[in-house]
N, C-alpha and C positions, 0 to 999 in steps of 0.2 A: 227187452230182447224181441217179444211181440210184434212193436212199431218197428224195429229196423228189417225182421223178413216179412211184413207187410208192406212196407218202404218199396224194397226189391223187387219184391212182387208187382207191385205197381209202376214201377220204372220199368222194367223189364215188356210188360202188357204193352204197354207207350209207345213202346221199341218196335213193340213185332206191329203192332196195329201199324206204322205208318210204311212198314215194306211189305203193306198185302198187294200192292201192284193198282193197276186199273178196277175202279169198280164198274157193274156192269153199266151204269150210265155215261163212262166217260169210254165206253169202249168205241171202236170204230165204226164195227157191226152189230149193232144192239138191240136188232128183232130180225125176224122170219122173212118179211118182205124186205129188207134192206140187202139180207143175203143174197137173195130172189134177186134180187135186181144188180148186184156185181158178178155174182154166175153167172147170168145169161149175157151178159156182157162180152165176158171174156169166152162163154161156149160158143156164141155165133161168131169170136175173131178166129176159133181153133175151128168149130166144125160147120158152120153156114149158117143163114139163118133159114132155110129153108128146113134143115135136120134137127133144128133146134124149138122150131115153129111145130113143128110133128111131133114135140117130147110132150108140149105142154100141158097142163100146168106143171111148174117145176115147185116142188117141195124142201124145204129147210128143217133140219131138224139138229140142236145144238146137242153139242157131248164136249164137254170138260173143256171149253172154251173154244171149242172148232167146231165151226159150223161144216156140215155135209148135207149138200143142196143134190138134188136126183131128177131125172126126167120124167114124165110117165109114160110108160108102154102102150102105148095104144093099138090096139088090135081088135077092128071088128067083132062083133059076133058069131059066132059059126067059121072063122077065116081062120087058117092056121098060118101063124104069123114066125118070124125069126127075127133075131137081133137083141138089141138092147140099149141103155139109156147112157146118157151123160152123166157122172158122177162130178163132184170137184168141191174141194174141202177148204176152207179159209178159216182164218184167226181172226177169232172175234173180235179180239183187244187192238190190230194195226189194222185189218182189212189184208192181209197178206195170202195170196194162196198160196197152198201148200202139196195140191197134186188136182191134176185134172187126168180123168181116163174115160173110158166110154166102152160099156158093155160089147158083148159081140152076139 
């Protein structure tokens, strides 16, 4: 009786293992700078490259397979500054974005 709900047990493991999806080396976006570089892509067709050249360097940072890539603030020292940065979120797994917006 032992070997047949070990049997299942191991049929069933077989089953789930092969619908975990993309691993992370078969994903589309599968580091920091790869992000980096389809963000800014798409931020200089939405907001210029001049406003986008002013964010730099632009930062990735992964959560639960969506990368969310951000500008930096640059603001002098002593200068009091306004605004805010480019956000814009992509899927790891196809390279797909998922929202672009931009601080104010």
């Amino acid at each position: 009786m032992r070997w047949i709900a070990a049997a299942c047990f191991a049929i069933c493991m077989v089953g789930m293992g092969q619908n975990q999806g993309p691993t992370r080396a078969n994903w589309k976006v599968p580091d920091e700078a790869t992000a980096v570089k389809i963000a800014e892509a798409k931020l200089v067709s939405v907001y210029g490259k001049k406003q986008i050249e002013s964010e730099q360097p632009l930062h990735a940072q992964l959560n639960e397979n969506i990368w969310t890539v951000t500008g930096t603030f640059n603001c002098p020292v002593g200068k009091f500054c306004v605004g805010g940065v480019a956000e814009i979120k992509l899927s790891a797994t196809d390279a797909h974005i998922l929202s672009v917006k931009h601080g104010k």
